[in-house]
mmCIF file as gemmi writes it, N, C-alpha and C atoms, coordinates in Angstrom:
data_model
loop_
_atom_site.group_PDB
_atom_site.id
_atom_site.type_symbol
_atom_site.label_atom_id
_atom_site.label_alt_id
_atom_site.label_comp_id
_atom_site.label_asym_id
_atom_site.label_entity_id
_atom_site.label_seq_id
_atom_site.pdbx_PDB_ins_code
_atom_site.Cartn_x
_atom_site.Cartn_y
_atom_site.Cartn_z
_atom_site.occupancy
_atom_site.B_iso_or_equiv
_atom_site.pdbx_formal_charge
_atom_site.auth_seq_id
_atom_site.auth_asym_id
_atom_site.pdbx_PDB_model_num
ATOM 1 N N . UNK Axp A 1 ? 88.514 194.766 137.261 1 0 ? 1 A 1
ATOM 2 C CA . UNK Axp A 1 ? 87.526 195.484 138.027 1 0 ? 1 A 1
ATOM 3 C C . UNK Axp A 1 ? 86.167 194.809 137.83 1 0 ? 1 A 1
ATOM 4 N N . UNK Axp A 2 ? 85.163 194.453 138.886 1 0 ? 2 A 1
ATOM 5 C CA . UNK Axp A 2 ? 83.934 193.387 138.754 1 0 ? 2 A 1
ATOM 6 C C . UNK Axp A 2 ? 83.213 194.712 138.678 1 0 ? 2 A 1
ATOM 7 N N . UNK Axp A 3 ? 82.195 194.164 137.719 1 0 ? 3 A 1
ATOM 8 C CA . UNK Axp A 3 ? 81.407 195.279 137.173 1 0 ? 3 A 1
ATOM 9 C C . UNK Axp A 3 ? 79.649 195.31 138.406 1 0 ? 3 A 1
ATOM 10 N N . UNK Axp A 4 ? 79.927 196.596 138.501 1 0 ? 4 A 1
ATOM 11 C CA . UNK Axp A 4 ? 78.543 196.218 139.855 1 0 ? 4 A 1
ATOM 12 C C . UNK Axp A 4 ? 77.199 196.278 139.698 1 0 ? 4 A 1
ATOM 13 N N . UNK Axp A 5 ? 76.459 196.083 139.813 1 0 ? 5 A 1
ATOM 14 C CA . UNK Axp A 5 ? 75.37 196.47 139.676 1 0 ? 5 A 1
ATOM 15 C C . UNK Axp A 5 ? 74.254 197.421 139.668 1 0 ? 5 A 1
ATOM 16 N N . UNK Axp A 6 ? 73.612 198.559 139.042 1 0 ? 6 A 1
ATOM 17 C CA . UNK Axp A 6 ? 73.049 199.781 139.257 1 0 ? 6 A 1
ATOM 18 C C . UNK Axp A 6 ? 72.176 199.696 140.684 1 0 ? 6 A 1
ATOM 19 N N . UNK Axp A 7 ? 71.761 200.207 141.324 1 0 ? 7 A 1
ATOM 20 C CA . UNK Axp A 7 ? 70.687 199.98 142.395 1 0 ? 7 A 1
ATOM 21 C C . UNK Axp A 7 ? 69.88 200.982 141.968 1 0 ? 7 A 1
ATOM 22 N N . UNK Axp A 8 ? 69.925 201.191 140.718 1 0 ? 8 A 1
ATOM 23 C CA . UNK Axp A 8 ? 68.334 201.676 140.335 1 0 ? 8 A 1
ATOM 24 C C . UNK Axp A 8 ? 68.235 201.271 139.077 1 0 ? 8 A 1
ATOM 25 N N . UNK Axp A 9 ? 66.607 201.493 138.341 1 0 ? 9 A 1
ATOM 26 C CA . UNK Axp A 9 ? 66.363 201.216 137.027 1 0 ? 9 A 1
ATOM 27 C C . UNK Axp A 9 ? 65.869 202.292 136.802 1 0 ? 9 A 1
ATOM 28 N N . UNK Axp A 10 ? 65.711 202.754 135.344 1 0 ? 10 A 1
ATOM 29 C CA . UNK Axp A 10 ? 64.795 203.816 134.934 1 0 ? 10 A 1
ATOM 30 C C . UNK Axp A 10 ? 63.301 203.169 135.043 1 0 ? 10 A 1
ATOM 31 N N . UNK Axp A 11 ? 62.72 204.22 134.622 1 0 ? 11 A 1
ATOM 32 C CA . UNK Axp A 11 ? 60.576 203.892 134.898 1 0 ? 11 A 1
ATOM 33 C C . UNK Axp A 11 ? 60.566 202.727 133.447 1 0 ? 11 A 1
ATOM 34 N N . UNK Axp A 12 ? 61.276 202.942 132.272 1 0 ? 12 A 1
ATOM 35 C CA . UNK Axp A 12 ? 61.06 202.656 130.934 1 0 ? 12 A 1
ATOM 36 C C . UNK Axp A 12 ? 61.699 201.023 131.552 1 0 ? 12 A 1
ATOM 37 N N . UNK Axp A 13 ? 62.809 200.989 131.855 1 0 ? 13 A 1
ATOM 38 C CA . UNK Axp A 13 ? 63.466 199.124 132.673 1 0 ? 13 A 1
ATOM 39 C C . UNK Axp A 13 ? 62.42 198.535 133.4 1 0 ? 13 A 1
ATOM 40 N N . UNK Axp A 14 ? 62.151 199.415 133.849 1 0 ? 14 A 1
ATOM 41 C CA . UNK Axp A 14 ? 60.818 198.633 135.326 1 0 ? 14 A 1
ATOM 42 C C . UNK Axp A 14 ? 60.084 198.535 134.526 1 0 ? 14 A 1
ATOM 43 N N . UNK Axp A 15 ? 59.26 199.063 133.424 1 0 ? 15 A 1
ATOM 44 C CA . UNK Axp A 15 ? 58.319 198.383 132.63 1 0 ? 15 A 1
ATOM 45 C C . UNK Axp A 15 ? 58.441 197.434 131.936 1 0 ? 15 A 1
ATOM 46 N N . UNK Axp A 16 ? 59.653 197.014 131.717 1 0 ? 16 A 1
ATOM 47 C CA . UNK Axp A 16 ? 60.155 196.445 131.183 1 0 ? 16 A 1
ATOM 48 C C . UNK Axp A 16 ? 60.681 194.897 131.652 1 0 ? 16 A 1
ATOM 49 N N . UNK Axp A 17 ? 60.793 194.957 132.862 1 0 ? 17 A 1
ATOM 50 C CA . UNK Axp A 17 ? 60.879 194.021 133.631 1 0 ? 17 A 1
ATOM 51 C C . UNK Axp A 17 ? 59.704 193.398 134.307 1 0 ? 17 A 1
ATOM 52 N N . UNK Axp A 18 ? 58.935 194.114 134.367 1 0 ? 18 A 1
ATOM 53 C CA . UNK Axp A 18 ? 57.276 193.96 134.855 1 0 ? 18 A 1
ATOM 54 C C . UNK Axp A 18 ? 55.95 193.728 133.547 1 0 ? 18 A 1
ATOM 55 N N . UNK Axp A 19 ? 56.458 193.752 132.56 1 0 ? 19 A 1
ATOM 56 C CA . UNK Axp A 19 ? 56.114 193.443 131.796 1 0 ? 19 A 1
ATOM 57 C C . UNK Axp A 19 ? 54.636 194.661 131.006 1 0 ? 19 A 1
ATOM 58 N N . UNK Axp A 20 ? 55.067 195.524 131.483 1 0 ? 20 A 1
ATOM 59 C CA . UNK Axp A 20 ? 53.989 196.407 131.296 1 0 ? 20 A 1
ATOM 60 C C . UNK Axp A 20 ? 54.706 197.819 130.235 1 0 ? 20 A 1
ATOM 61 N N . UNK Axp A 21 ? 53.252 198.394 129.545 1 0 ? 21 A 1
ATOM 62 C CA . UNK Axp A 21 ? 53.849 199.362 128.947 1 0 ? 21 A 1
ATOM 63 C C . UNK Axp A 21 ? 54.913 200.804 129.552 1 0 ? 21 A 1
ATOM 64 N N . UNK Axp A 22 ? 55.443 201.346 129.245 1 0 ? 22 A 1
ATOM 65 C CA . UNK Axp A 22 ? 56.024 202.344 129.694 1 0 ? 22 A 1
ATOM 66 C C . UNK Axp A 22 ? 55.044 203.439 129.952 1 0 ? 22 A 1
ATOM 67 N N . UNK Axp A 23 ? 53.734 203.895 129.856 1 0 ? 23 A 1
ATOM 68 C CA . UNK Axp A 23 ? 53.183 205.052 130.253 1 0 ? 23 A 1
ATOM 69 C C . UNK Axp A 23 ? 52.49 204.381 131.379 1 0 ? 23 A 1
ATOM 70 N N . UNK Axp A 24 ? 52.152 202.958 131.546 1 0 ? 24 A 1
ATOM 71 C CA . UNK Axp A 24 ? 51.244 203.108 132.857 1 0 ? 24 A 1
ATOM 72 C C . UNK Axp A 24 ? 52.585 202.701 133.432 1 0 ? 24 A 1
ATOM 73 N N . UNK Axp A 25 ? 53.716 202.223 133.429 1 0 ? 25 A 1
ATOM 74 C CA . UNK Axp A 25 ? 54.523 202.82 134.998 1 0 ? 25 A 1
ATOM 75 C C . UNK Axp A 25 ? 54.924 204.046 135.14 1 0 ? 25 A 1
ATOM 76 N N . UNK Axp A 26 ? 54.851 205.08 134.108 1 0 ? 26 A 1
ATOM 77 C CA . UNK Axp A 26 ? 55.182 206.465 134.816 1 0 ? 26 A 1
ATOM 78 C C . UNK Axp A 26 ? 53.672 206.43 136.018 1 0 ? 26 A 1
ATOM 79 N N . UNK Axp A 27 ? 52.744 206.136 135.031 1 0 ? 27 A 1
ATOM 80 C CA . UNK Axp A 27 ? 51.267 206.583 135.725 1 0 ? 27 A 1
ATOM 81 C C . UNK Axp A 27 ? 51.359 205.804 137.005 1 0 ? 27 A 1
ATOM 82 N N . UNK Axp A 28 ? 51.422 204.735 137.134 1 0 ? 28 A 1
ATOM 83 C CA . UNK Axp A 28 ? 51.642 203.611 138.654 1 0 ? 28 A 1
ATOM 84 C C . UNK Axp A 28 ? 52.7 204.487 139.48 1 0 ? 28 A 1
ATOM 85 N N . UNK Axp A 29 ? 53.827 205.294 138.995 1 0 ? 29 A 1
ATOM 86 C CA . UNK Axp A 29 ? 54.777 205.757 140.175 1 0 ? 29 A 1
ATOM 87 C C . UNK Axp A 29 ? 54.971 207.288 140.206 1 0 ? 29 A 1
ATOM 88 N N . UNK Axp A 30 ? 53.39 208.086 139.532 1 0 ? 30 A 1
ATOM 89 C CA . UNK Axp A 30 ? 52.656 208.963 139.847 1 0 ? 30 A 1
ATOM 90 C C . UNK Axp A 30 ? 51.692 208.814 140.85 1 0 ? 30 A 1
ATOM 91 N N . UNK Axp A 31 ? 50.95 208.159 140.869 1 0 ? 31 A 1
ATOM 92 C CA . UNK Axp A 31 ? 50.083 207.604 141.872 1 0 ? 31 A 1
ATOM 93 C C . UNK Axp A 31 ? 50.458 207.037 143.468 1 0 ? 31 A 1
ATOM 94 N N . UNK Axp A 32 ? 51.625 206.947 142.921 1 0 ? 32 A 1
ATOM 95 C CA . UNK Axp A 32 ? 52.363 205.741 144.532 1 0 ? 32 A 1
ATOM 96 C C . UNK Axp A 32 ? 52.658 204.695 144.15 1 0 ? 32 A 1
ATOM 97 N N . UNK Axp A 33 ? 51.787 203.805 143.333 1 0 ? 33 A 1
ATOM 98 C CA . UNK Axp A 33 ? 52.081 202.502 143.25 1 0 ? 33 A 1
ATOM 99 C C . UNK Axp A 33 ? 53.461 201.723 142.656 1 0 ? 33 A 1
ATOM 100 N N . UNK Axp A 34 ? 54.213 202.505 142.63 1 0 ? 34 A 1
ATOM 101 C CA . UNK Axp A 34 ? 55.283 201.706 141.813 1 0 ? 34 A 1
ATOM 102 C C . UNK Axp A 34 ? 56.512 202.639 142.692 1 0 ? 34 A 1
ATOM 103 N N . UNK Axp A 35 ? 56.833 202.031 143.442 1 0 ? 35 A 1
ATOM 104 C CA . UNK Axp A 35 ? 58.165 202.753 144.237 1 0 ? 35 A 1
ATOM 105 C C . UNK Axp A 35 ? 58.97 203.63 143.753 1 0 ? 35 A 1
ATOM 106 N N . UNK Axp A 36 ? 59.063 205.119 143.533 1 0 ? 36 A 1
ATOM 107 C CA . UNK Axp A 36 ? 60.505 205.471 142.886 1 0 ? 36 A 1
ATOM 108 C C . UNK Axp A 36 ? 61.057 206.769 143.603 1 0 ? 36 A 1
ATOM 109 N N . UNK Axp A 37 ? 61.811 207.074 143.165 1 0 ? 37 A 1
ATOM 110 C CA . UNK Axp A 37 ? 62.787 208.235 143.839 1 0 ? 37 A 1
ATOM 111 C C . UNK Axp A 37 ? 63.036 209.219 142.868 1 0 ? 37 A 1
ATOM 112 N N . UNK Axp A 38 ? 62.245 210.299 142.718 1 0 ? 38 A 1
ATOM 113 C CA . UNK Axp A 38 ? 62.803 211.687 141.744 1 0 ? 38 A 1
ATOM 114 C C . UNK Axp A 38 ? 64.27 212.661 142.386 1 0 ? 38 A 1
ATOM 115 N N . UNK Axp A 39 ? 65.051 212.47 141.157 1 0 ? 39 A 1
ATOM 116 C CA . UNK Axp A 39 ? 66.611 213.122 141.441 1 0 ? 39 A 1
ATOM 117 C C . UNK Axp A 39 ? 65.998 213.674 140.522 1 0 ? 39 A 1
ATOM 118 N N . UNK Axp A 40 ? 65.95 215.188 141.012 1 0 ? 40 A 1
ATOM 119 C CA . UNK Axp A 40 ? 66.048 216.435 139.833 1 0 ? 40 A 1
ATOM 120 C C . UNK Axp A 40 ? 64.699 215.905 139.178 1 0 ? 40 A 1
ATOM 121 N N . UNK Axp A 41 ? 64.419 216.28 137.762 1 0 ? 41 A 1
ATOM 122 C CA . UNK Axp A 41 ? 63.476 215.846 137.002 1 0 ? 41 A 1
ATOM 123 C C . UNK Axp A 41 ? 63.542 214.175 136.98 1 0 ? 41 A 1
ATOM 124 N N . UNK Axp A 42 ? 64.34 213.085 137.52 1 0 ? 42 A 1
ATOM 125 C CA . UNK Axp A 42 ? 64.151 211.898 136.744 1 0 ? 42 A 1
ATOM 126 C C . UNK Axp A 42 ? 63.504 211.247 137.847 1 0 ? 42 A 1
ATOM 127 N N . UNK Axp A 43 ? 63.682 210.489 137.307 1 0 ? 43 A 1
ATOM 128 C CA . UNK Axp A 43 ? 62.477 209.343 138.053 1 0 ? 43 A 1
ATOM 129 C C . UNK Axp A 43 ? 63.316 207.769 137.854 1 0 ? 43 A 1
ATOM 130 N N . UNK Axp A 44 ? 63.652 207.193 139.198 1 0 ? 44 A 1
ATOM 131 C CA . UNK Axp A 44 ? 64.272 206.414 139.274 1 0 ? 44 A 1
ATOM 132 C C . UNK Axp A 44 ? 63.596 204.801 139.615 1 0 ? 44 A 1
ATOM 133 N N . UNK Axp A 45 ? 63.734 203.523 139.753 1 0 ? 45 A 1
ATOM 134 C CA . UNK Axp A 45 ? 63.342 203.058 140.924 1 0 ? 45 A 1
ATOM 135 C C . UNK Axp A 45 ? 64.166 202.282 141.23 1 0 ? 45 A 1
ATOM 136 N N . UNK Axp A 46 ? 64.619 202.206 142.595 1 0 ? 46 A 1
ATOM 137 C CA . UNK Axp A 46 ? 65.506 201.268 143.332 1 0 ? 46 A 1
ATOM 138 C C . UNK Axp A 46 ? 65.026 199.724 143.314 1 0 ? 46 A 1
ATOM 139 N N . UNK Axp A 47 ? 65.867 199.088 142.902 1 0 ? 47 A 1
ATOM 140 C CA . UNK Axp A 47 ? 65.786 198.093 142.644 1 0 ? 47 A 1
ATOM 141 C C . UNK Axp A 47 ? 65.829 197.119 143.947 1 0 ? 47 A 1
ATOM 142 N N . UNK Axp A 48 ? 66.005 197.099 144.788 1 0 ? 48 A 1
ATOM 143 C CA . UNK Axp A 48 ? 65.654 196.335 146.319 1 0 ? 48 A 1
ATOM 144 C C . UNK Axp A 48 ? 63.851 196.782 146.576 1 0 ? 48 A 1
ATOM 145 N N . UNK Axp A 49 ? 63.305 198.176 146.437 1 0 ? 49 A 1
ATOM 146 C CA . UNK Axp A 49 ? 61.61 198.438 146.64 1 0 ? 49 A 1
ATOM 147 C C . UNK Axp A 49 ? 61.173 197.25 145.492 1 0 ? 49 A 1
ATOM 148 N N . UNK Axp A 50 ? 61.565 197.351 144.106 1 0 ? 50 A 1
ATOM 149 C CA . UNK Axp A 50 ? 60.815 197.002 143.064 1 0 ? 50 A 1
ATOM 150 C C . UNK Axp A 50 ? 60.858 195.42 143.346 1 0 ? 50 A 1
ATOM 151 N N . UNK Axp A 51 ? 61.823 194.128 144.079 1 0 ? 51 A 1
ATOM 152 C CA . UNK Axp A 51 ? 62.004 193.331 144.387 1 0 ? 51 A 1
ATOM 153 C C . UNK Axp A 51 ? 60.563 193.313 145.595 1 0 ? 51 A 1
ATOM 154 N N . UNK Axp A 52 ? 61.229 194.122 146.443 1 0 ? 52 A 1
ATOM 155 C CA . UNK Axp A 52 ? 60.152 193.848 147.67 1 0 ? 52 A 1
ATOM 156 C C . UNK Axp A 52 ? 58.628 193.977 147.194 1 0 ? 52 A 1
ATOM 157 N N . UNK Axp A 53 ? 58.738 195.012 146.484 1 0 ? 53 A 1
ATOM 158 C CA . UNK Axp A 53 ? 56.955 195.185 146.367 1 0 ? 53 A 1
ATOM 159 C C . UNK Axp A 53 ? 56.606 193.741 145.174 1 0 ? 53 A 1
ATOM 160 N N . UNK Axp A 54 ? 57.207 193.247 144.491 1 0 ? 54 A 1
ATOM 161 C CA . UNK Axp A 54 ? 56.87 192.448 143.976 1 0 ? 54 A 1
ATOM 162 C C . UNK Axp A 54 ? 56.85 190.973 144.705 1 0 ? 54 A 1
ATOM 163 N N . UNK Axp A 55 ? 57.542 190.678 145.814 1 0 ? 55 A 1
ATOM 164 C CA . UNK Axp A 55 ? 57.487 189.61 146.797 1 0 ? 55 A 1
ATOM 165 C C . UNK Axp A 55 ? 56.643 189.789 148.041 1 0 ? 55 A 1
ATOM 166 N N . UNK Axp A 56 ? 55.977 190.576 148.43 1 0 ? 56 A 1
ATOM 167 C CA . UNK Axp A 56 ? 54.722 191.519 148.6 1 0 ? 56 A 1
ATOM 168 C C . UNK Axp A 56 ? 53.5 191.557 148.058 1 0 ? 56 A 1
ATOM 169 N N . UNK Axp A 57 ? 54.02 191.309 147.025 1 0 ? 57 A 1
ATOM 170 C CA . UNK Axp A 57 ? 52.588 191.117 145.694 1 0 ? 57 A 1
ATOM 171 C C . UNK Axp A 57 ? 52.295 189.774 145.472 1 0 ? 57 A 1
ATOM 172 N N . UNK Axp A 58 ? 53.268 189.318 145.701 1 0 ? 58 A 1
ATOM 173 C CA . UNK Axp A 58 ? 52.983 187.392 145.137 1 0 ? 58 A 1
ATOM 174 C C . UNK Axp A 58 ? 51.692 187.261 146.594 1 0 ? 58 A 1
ATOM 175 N N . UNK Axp A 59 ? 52.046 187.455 147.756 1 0 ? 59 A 1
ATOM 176 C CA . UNK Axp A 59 ? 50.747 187.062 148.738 1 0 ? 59 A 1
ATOM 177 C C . UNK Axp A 59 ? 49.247 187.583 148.623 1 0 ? 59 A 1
ATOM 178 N N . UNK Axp A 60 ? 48.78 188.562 147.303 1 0 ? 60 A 1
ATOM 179 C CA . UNK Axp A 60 ? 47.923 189.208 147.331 1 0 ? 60 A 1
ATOM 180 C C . UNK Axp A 60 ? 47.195 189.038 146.103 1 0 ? 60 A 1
ATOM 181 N N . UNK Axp A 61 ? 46.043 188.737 146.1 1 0 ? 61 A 1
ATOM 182 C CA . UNK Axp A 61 ? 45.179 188.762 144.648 1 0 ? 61 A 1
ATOM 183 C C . UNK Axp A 61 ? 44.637 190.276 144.445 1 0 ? 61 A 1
ATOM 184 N N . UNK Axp A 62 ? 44.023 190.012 143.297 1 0 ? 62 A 1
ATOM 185 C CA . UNK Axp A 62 ? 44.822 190.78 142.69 1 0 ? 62 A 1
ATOM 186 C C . UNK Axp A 62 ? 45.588 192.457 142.729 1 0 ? 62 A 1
ATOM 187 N N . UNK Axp A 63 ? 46.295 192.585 141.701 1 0 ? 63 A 1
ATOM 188 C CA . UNK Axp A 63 ? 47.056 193.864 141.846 1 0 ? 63 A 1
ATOM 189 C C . UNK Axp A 63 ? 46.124 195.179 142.038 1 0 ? 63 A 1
ATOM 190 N N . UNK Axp A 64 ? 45.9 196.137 142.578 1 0 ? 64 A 1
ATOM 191 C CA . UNK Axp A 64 ? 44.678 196.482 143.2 1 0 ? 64 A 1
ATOM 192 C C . UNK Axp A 64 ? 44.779 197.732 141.947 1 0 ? 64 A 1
ATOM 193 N N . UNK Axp A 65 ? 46.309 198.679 142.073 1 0 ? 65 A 1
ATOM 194 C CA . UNK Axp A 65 ? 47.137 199.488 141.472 1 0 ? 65 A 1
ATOM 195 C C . UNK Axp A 65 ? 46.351 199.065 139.837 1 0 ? 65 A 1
ATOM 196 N N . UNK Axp A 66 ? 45.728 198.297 139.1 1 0 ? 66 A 1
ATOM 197 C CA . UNK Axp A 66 ? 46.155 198.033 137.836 1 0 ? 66 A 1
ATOM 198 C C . UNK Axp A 66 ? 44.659 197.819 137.357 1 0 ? 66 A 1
ATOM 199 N N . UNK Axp A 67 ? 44.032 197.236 138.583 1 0 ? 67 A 1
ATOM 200 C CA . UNK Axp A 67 ? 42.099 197.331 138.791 1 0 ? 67 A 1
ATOM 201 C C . UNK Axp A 67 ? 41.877 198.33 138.445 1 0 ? 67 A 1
ATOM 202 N N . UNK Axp A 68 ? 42.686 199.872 139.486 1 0 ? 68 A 1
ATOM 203 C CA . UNK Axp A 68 ? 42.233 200.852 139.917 1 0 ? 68 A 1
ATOM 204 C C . UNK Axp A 68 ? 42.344 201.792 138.353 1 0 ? 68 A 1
ATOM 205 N N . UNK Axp A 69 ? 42.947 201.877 137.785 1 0 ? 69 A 1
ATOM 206 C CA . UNK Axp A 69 ? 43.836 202.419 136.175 1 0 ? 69 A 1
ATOM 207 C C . UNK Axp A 69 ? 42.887 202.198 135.453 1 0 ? 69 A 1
ATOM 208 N N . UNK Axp A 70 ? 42.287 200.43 135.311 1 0 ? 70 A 1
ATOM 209 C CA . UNK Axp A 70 ? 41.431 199.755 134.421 1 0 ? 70 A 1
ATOM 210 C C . UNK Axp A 70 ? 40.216 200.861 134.428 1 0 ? 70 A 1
ATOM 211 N N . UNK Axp A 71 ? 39.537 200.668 135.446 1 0 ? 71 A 1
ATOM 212 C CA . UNK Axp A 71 ? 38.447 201.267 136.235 1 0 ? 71 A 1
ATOM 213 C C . UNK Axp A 71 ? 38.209 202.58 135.808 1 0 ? 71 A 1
ATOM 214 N N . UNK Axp A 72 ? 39.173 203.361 135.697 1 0 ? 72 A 1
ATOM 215 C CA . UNK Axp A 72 ? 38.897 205.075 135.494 1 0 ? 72 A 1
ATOM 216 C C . UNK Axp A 72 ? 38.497 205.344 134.828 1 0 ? 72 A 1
ATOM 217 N N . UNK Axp A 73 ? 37.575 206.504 134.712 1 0 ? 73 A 1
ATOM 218 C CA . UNK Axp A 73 ? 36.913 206.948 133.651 1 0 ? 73 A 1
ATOM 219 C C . UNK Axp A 73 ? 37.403 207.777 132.605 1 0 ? 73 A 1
ATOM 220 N N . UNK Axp A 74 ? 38.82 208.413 133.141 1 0 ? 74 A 1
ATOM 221 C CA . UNK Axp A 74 ? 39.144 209.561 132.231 1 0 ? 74 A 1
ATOM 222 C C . UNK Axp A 74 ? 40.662 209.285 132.4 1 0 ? 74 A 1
ATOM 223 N N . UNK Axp A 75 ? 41.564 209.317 131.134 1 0 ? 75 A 1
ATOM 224 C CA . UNK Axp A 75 ? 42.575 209.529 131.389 1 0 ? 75 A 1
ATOM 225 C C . UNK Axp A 75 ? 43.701 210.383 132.444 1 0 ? 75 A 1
ATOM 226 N N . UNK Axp A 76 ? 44.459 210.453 132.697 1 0 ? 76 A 1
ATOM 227 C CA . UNK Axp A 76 ? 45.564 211.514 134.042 1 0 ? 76 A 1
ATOM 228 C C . UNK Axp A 76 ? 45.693 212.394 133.353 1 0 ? 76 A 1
ATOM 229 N N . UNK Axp A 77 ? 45.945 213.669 133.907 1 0 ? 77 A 1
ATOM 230 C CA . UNK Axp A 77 ? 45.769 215.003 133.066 1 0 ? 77 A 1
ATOM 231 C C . UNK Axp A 77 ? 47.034 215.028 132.276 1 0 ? 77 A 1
ATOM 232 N N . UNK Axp A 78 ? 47.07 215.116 131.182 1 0 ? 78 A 1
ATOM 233 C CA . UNK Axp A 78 ? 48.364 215.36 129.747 1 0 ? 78 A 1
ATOM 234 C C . UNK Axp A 78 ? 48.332 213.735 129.274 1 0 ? 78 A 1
ATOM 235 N N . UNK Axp A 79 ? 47.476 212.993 129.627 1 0 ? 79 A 1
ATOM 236 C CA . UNK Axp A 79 ? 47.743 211.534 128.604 1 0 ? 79 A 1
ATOM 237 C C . UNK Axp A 79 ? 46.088 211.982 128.066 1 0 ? 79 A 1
ATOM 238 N N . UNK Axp A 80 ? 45.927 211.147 126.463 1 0 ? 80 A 1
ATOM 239 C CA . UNK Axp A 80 ? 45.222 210.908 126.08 1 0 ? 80 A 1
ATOM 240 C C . UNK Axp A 80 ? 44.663 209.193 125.98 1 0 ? 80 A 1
ATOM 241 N N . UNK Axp A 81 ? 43.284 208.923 125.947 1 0 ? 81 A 1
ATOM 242 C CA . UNK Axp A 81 ? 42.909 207.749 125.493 1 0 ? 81 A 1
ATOM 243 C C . UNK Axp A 81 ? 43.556 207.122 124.14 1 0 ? 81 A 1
ATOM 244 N N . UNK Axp A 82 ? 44.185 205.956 124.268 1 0 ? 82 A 1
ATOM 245 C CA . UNK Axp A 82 ? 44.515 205.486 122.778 1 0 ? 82 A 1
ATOM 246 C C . UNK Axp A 82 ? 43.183 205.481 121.949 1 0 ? 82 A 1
ATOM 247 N N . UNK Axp A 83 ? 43.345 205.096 120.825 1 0 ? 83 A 1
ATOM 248 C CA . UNK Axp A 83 ? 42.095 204.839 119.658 1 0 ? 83 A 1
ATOM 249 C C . UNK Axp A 83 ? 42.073 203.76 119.37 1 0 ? 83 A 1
ATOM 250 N N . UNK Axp A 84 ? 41.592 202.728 119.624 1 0 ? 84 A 1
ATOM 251 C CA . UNK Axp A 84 ? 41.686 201.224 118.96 1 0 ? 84 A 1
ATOM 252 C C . UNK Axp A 84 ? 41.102 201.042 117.759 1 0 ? 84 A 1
């Protein structure tokens, strides 16, 4: 039996593959910016959007989604500021 492939990732894979922490892609696919699909409580993302939006992204300086995060003044309501 050929083993198939998921057509989705969790939010924690996509960060993972994108190279970013796991709370700003929940926060990116709270916002819109990060494609996903909620089944029930979870939070998915299809792996054909996460392809496209990233071959999508290669034509564009910069990531606007990651400016916009930088930029804010106040954390999303239930995250706190880290402490450096």
């Amino acid at each position: 039996m050929a083993t198939e492939e998921r057509l989705t990732v969790t939010v924690a894979e996509a960060a993972r593959l994108l190279g970013i922490g796991r709370g700003l892609a929940y926060e990116l696919a709270r916002l819109g910016k990060l494609p996903c699909l909620r089944l029930g409580r979870r939070m998915v993302i299809p792996r054909a959007a996460l392809t496209e939006m990233l071959a999508s992204a290669a034509n564009q300086e910069p990531a606007p989604a990651i400016h916009e995060l930088a930029s804010s003044q106040r954390p999303a309501p239930g995250l706190r500021w880290r402490r450096g």
